[in-house]
CHARMM internal coordinates of N, CA and C (Angstrom, degrees):
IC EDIT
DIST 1 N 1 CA 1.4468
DIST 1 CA 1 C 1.5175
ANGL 1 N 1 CA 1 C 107.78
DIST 1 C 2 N 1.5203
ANGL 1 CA 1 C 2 N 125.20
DIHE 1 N 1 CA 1 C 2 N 139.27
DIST 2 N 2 CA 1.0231
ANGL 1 C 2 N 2 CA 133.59
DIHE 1 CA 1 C 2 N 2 CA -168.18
DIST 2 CA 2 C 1.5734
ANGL 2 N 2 CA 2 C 102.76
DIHE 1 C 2 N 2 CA 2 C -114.02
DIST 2 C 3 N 1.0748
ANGL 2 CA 2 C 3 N 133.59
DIHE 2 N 2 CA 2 C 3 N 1.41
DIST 3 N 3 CA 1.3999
ANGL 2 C 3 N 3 CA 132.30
DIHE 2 CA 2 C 3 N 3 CA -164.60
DIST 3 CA 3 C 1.2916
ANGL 3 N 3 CA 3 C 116.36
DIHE 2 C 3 N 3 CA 3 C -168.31
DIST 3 C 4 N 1.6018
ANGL 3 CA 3 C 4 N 128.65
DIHE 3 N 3 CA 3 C 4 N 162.31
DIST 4 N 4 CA 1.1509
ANGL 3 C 4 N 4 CA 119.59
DIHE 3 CA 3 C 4 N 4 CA 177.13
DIST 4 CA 4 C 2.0934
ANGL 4 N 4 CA 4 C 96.13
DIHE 3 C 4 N 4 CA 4 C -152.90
DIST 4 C 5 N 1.0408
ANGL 4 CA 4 C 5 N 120.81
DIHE 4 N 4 CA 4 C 5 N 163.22
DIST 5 N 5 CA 1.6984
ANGL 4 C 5 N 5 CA 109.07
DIHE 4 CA 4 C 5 N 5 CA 164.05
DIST 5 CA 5 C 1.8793
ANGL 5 N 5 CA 5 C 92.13
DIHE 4 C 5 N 5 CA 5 C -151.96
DIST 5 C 6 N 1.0967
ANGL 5 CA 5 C 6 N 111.09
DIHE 5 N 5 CA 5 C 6 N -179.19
DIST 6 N 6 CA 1.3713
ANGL 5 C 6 N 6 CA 133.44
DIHE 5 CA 5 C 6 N 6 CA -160.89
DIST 6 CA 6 C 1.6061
ANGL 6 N 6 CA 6 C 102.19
DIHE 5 C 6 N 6 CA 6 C -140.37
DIST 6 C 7 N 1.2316
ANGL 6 CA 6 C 7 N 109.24
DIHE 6 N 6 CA 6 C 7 N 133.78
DIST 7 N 7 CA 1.5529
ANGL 6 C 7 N 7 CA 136.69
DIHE 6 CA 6 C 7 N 7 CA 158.73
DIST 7 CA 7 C 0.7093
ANGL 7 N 7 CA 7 C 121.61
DIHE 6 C 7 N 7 CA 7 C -96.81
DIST 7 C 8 N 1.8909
ANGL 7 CA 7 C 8 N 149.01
DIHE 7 N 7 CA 7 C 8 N 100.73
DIST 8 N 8 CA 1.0382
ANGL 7 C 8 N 8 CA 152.43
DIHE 7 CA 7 C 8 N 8 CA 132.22
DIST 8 CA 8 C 2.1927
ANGL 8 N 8 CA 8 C 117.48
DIHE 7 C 8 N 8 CA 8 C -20.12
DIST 8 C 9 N 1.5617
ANGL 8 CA 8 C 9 N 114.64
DIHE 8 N 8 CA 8 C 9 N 119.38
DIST 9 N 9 CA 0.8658
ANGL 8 C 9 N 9 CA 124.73
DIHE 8 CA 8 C 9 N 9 CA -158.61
DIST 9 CA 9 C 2.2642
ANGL 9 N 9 CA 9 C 104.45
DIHE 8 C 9 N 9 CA 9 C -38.28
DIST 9 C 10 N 1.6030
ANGL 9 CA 9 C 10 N 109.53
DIHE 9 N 9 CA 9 C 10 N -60.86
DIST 10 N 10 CA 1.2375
ANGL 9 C 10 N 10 CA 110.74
DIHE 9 CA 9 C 10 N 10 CA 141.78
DIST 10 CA 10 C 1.7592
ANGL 10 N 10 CA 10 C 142.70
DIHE 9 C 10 N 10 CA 10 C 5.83
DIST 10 C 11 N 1.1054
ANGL 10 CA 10 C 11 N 85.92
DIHE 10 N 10 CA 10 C 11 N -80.47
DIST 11 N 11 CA 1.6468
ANGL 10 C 11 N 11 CA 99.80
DIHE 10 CA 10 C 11 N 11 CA 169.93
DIST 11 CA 11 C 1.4782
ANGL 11 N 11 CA 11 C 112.82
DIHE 10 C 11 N 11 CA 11 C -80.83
DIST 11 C 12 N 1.2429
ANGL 11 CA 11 C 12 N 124.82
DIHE 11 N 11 CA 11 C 12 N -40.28
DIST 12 N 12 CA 1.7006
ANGL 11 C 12 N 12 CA 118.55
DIHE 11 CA 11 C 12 N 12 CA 169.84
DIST 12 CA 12 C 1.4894
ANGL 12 N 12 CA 12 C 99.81
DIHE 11 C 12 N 12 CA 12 C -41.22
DIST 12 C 13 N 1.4920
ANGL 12 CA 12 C 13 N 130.41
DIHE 12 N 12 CA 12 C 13 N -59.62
DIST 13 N 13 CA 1.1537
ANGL 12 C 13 N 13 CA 120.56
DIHE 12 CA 12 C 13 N 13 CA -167.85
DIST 13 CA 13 C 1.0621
ANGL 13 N 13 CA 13 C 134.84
DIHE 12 C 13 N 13 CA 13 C -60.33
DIST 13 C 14 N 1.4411
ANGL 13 CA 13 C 14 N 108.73
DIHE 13 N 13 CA 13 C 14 N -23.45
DIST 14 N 14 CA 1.7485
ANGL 13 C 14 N 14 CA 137.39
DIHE 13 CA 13 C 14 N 14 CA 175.68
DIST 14 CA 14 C 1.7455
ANGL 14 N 14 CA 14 C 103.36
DIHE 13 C 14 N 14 CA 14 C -83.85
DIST 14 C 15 N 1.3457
ANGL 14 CA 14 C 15 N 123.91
DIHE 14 N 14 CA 14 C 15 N -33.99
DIST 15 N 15 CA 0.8886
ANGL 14 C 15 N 15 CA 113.28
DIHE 14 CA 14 C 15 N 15 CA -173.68
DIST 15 CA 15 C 1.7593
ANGL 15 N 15 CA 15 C 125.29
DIHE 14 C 15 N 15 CA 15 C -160.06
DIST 15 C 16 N 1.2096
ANGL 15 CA 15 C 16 N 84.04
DIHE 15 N 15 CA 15 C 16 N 21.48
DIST 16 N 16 CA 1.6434
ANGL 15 C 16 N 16 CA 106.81
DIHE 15 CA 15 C 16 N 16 CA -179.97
DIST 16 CA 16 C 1.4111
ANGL 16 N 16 CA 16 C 114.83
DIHE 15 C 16 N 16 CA 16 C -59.00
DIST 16 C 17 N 1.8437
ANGL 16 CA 16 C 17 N 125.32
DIHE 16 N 16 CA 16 C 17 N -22.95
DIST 17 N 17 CA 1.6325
ANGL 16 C 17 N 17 CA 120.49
DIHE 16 CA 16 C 17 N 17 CA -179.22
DIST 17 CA 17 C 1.6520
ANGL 17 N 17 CA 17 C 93.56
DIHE 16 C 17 N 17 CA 17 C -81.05
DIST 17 C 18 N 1.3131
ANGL 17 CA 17 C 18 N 116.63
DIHE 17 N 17 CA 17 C 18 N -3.65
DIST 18 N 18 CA 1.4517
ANGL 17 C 18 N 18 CA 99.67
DIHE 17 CA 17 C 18 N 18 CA 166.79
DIST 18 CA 18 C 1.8456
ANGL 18 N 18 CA 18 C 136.26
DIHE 17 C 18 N 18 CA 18 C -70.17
DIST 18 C 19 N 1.4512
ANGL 18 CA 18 C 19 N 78.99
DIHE 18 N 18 CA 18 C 19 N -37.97
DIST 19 N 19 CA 1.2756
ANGL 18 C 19 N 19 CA 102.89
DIHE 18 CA 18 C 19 N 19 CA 167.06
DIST 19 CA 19 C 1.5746
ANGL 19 N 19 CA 19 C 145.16
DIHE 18 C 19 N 19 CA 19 C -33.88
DIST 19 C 20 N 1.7530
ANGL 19 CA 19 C 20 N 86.38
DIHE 19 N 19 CA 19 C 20 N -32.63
DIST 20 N 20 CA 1.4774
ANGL 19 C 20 N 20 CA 104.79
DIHE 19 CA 19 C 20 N 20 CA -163.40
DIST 20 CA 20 C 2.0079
ANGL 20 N 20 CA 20 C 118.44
DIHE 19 C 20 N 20 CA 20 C -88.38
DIST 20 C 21 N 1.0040
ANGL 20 CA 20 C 21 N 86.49
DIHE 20 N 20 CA 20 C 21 N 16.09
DIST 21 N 21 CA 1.7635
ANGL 20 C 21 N 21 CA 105.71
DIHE 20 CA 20 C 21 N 21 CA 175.59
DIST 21 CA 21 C 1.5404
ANGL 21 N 21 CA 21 C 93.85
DIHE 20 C 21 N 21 CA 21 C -121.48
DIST 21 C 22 N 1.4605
ANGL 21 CA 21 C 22 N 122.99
DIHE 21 N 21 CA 21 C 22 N 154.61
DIST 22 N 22 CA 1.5254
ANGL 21 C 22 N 22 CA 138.34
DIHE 21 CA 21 C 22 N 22 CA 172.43
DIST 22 CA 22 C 1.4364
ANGL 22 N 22 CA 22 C 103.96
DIHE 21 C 22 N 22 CA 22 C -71.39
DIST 22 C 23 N 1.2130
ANGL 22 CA 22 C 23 N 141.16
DIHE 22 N 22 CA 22 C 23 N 115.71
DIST 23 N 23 CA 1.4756
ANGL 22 C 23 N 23 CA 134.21
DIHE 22 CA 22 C 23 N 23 CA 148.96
DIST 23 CA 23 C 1.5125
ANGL 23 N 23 CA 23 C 141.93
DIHE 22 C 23 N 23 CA 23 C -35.26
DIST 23 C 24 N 1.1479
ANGL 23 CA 23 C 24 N 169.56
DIHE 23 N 23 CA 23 C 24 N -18.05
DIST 24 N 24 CA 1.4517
ANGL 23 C 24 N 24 CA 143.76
DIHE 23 CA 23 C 24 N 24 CA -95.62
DIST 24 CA 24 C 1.7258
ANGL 24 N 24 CA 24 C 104.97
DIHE 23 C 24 N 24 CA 24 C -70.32
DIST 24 C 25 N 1.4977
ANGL 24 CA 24 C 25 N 93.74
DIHE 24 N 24 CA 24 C 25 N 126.63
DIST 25 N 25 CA 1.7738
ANGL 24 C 25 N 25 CA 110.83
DIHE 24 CA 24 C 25 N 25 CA 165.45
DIST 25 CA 25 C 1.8375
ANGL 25 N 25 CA 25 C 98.79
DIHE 24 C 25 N 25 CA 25 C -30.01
DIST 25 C 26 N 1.1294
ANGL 25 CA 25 C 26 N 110.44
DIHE 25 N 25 CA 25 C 26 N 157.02
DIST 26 N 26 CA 1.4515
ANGL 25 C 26 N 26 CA 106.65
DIHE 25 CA 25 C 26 N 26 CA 171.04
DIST 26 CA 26 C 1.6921
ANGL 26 N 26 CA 26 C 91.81
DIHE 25 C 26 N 26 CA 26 C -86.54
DIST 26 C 27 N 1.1827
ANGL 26 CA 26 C 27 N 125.41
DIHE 26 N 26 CA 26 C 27 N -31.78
DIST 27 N 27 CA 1.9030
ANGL 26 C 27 N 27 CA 120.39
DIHE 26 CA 26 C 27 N 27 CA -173.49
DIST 27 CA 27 C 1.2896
ANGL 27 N 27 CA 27 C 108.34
DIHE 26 C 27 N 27 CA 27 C -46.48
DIST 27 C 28 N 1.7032
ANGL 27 CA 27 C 28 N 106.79
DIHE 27 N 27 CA 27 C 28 N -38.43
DIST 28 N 28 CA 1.8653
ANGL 27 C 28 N 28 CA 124.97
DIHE 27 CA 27 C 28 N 28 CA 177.23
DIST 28 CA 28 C 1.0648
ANGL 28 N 28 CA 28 C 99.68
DIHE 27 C 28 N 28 CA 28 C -73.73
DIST 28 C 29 N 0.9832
ANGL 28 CA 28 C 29 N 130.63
DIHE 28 N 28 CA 28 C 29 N -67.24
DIST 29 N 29 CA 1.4191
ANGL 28 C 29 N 29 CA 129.21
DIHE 28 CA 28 C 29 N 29 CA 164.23
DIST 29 CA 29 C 1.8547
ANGL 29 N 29 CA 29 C 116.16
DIHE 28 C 29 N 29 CA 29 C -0.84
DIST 29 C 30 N 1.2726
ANGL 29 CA 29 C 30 N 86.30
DIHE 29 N 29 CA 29 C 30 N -108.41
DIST 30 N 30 CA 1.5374
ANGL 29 C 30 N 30 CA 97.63
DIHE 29 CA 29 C 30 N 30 CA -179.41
DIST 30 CA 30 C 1.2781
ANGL 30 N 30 CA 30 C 117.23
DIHE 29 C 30 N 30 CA 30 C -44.11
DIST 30 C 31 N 1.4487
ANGL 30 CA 30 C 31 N 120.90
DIHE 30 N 30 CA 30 C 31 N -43.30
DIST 31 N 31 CA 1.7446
ANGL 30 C 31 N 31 CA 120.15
DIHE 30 CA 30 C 31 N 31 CA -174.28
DIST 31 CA 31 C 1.3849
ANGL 31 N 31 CA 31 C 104.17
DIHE 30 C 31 N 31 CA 31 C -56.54
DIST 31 C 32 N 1.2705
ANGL 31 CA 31 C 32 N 126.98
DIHE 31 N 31 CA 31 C 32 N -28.85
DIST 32 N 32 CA 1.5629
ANGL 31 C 32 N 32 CA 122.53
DIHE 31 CA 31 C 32 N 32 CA -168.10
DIST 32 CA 32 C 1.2928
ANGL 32 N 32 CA 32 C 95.96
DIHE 31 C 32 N 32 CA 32 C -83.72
DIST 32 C 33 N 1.8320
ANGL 32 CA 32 C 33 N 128.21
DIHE 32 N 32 CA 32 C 33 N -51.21
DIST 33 N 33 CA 1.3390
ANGL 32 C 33 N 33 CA 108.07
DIHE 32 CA 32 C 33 N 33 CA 158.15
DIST 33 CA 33 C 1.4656
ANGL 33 N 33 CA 33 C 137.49
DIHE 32 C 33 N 33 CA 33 C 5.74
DIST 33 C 34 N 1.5980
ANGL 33 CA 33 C 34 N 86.05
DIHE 33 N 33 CA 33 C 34 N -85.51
DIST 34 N 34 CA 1.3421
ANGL 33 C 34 N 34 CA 121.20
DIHE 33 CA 33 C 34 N 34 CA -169.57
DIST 34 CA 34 C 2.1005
ANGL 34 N 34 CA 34 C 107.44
DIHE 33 C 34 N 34 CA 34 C -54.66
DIST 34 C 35 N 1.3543
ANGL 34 CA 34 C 35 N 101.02
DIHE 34 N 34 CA 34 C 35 N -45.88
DIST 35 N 35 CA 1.4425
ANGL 34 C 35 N 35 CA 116.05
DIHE 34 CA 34 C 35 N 35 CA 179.09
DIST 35 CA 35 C 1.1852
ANGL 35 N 35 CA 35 C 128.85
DIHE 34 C 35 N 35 CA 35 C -48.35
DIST 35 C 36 N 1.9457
ANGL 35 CA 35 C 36 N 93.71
DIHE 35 N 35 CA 35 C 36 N -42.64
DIST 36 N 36 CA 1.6938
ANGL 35 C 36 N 36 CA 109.02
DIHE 35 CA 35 C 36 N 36 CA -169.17
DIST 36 CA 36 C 1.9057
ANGL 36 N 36 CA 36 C 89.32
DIHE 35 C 36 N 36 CA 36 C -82.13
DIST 36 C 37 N 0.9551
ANGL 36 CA 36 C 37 N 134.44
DIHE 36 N 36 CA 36 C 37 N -43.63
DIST 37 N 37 CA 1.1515
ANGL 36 C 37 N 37 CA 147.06
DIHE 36 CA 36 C 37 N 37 CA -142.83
DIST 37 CA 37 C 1.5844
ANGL 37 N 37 CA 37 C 99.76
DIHE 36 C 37 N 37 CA 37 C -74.20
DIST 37 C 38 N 1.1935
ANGL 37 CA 37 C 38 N 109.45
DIHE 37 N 37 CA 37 C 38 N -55.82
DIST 38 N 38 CA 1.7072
ANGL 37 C 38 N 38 CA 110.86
DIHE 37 CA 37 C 38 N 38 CA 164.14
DIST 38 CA 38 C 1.3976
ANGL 38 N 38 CA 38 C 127.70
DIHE 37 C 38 N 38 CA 38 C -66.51
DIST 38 C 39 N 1.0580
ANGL 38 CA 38 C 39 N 94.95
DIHE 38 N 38 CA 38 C 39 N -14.84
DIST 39 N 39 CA 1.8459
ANGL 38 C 39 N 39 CA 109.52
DIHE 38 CA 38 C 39 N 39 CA -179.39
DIST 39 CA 39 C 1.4404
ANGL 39 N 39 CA 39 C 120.22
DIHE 38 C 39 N 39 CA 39 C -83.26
DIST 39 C 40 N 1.7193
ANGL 39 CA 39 C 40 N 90.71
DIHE 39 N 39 CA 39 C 40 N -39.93
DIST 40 N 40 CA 1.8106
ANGL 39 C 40 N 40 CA 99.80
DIHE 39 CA 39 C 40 N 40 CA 163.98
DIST 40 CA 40 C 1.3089
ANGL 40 N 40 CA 40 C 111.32
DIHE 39 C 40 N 40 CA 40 C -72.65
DIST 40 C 41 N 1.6302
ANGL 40 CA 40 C 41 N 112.50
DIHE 40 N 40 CA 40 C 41 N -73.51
DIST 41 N 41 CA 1.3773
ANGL 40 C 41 N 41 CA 126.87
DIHE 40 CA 40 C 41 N 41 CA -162.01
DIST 41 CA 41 C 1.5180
ANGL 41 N 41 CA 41 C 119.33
DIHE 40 C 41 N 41 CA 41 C -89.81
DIST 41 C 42 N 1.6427
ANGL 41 CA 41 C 42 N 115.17
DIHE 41 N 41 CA 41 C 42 N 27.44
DIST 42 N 42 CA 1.3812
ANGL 41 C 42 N 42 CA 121.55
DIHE 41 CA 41 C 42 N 42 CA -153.77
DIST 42 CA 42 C 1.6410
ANGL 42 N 42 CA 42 C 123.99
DIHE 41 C 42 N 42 CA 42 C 3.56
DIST 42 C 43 N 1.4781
ANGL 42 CA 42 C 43 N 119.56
DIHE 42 N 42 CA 42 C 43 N 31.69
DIST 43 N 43 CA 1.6359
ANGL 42 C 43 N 43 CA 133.34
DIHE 42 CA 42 C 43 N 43 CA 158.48
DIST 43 CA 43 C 2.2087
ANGL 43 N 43 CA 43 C 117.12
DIHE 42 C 43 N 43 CA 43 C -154.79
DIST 43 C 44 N 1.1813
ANGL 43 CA 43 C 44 N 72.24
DIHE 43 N 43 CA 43 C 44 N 173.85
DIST 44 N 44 CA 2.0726
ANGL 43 C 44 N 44 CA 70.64
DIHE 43 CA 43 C 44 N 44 CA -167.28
DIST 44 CA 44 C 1.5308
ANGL 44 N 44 CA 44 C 75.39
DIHE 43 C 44 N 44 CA 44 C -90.64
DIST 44 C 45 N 1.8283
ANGL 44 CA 44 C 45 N 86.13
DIHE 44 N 44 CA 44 C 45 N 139.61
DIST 45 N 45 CA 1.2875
ANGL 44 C 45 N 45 CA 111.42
DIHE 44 CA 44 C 45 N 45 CA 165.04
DIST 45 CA 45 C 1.6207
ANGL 45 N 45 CA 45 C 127.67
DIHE 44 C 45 N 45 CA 45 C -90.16
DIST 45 C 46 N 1.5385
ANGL 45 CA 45 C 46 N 105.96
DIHE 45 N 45 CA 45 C 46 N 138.77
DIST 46 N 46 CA 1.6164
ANGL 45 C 46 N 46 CA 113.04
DIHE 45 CA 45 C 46 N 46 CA 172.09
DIST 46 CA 46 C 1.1460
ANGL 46 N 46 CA 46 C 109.26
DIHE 45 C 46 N 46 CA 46 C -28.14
DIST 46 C 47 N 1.4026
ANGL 46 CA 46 C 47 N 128.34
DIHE 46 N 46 CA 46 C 47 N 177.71
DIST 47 N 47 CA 1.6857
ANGL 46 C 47 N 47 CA 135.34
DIHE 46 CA 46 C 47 N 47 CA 151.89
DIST 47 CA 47 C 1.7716
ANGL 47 N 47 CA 47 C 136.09
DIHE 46 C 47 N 47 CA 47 C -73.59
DIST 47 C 48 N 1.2796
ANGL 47 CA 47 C 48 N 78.94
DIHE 47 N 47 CA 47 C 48 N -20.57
DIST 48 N 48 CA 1.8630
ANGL 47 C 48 N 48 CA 104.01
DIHE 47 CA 47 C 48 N 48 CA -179.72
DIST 48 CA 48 C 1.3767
ANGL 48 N 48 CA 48 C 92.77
DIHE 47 C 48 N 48 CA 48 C -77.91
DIST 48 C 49 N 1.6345
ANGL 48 CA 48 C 49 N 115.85
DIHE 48 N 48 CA 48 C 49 N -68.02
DIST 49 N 49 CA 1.7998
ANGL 48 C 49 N 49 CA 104.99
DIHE 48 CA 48 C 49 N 49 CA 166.15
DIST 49 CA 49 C 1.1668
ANGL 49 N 49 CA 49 C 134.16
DIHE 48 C 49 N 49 CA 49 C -19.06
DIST 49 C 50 N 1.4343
ANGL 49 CA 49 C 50 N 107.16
DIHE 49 N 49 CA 49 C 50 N -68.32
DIST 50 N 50 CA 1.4732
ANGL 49 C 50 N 50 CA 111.65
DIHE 49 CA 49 C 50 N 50 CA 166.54
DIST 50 CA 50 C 1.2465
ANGL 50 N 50 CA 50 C 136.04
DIHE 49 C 50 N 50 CA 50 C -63.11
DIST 50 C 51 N 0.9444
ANGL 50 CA 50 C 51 N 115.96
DIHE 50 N 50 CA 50 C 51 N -23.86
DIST 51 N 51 CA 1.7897
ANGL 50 C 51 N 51 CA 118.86
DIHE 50 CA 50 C 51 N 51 CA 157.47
DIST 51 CA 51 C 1.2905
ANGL 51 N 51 CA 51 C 79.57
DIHE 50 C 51 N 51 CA 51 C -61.79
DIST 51 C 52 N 1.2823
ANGL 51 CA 51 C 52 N 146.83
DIHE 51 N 51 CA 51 C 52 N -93.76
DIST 52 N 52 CA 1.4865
ANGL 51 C 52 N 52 CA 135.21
DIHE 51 CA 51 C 52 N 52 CA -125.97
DIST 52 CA 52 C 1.9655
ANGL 52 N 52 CA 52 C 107.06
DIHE 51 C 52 N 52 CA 52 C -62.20
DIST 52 C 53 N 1.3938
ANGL 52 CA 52 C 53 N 113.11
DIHE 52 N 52 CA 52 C 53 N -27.44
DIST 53 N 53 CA 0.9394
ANGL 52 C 53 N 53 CA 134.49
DIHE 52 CA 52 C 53 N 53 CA 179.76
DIST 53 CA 53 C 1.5021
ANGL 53 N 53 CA 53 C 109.44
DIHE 52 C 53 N 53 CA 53 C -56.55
DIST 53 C 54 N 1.4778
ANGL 53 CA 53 C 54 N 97.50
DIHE 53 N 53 CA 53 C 54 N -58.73
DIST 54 N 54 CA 1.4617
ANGL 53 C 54 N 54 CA 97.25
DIHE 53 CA 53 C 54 N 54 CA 178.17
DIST 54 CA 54 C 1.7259
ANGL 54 N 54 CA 54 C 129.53
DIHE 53 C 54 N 54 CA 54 C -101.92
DIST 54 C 55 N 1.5236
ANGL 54 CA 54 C 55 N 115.33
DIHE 54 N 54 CA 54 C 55 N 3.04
DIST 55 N 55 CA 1.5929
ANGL 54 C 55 N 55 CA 113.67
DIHE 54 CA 54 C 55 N 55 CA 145.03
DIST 55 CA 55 C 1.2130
ANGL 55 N 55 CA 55 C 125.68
DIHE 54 C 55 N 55 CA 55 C -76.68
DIST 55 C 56 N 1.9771
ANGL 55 CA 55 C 56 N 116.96
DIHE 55 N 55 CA 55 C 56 N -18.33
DIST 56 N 56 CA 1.6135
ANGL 55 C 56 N 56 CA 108.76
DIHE 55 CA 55 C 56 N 56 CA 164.84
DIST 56 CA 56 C 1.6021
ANGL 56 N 56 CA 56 C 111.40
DIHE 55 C 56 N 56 CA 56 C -60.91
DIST 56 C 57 N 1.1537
ANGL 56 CA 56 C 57 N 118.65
DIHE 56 N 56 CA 56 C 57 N -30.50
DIST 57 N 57 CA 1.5931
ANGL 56 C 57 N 57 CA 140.19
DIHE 56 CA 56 C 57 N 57 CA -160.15
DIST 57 CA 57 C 1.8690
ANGL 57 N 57 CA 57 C 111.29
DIHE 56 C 57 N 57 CA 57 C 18.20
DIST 57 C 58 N 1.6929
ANGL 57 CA 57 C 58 N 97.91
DIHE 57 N 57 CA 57 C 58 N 53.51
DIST 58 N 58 CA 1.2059
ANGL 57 C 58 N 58 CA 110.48
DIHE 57 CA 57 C 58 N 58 CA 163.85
DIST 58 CA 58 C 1.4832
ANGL 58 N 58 CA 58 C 112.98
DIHE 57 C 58 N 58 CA 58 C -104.08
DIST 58 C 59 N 1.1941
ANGL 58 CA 58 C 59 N 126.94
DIHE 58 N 58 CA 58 C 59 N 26.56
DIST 59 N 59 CA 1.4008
ANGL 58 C 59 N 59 CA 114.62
DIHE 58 CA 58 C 59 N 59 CA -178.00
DIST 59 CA 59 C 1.4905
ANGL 59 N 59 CA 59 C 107.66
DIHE 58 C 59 N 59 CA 59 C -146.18
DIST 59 C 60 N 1.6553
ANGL 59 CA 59 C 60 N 86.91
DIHE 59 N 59 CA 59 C 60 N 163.74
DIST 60 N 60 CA 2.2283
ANGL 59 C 60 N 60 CA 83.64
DIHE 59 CA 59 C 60 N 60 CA -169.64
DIST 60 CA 60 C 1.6571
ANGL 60 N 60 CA 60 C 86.67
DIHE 59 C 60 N 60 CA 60 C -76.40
DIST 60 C 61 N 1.0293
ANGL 60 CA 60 C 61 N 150.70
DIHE 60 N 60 CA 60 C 61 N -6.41
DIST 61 N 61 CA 1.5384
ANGL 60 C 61 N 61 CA 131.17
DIHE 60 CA 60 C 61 N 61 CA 154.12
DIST 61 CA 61 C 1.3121
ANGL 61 N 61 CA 61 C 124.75
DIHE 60 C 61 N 61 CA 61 C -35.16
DIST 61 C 62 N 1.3711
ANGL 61 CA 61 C 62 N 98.83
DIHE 61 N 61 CA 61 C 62 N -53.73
DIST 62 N 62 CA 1.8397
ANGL 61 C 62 N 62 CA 126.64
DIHE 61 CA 61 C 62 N 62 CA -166.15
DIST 62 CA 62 C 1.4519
ANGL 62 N 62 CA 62 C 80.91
DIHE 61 C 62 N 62 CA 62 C -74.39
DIST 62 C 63 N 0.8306
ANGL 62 CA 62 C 63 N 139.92
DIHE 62 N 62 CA 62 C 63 N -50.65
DIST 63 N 63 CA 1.9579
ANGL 62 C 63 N 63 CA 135.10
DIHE 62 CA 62 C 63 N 63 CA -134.22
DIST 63 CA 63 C 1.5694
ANGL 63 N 63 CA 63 C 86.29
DIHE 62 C 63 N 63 CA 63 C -100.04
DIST 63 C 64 N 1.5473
ANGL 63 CA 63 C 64 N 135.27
DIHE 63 N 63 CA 63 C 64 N -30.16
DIST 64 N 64 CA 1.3702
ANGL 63 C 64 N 64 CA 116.46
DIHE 63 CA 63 C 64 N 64 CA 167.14
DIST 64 CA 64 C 1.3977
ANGL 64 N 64 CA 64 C 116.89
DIHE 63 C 64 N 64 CA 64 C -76.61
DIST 64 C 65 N 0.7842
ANGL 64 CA 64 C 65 N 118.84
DIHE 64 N 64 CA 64 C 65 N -33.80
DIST 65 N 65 CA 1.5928
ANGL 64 C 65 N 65 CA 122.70
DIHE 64 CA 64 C 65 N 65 CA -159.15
DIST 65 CA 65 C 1.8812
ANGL 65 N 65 CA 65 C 86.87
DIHE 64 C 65 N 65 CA 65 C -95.58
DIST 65 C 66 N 0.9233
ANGL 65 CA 65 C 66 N 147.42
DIHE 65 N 65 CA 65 C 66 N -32.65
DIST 66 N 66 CA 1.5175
ANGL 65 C 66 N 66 CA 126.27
DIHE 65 CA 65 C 66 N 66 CA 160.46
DIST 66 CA 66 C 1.1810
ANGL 66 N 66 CA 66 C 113.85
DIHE 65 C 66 N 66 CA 66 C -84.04
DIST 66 C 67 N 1.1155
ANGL 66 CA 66 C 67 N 148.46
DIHE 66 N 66 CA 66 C 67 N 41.04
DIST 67 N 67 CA 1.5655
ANGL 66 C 67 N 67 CA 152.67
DIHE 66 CA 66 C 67 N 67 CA 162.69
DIST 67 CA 67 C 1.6201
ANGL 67 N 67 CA 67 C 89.62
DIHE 66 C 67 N 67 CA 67 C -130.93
DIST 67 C 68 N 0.7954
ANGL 67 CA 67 C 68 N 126.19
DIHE 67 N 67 CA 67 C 68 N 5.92
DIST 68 N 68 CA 1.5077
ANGL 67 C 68 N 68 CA 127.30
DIHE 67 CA 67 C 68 N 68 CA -178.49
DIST 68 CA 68 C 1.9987
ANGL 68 N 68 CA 68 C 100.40
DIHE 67 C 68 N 68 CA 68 C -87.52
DIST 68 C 69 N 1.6318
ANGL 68 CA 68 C 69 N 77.32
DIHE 68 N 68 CA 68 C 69 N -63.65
DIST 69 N 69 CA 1.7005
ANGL 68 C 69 N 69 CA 87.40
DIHE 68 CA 68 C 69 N 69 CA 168.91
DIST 69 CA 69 C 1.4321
ANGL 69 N 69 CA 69 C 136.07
DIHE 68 C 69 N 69 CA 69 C -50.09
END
COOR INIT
IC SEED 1 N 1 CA 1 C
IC BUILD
C-alpha cells in the first residue's frame, strides 16, 4: 500500500459510501504514468501515441490508464 487518508466522523456521514472502493491520489496516479511510460518507451509519450497506446490495449500502459477510467 502506497497511501492511506482519514475520515473525520462528520464527513464519513456525508460521504463515507465513497469510501468503500480504494482511491489512487491523482499525484499516484500520473507518476506511475509517467514511470511505466519511460520504462517502456524510455521517453513520455505524445497524445496521438497514447490513444494508439491505449486502443491497442495490449500493454500494462493501456491497462493503467483504463482502470483509471
Amino acid at each position: 500500500m502506497t497511501f492511506v487518508f482519514y475520515l473525520c466522523p462528520p464527513c464519513f456521514a456525508d460521504c463515507g459510501e465513497l469510501t468503500n472502493t480504494m482511491v489512487m491520489p491523482d499525484e499516484l496516479f500520473w507518476e506511475k504514468i509517467k514511470q511505466e511510460q519511460i520504462e517502456q518507451y524510455g521517453r513520455f509519450l505524445p497524445e496521438a501515441e497514447l490513444s494508439e497506446v491505449i486502443a491497442a490495449d495490449a500493454s500494462p500502459l493501456a491497462t493503467l490508464i483504463k482502470d483509471r477510467r
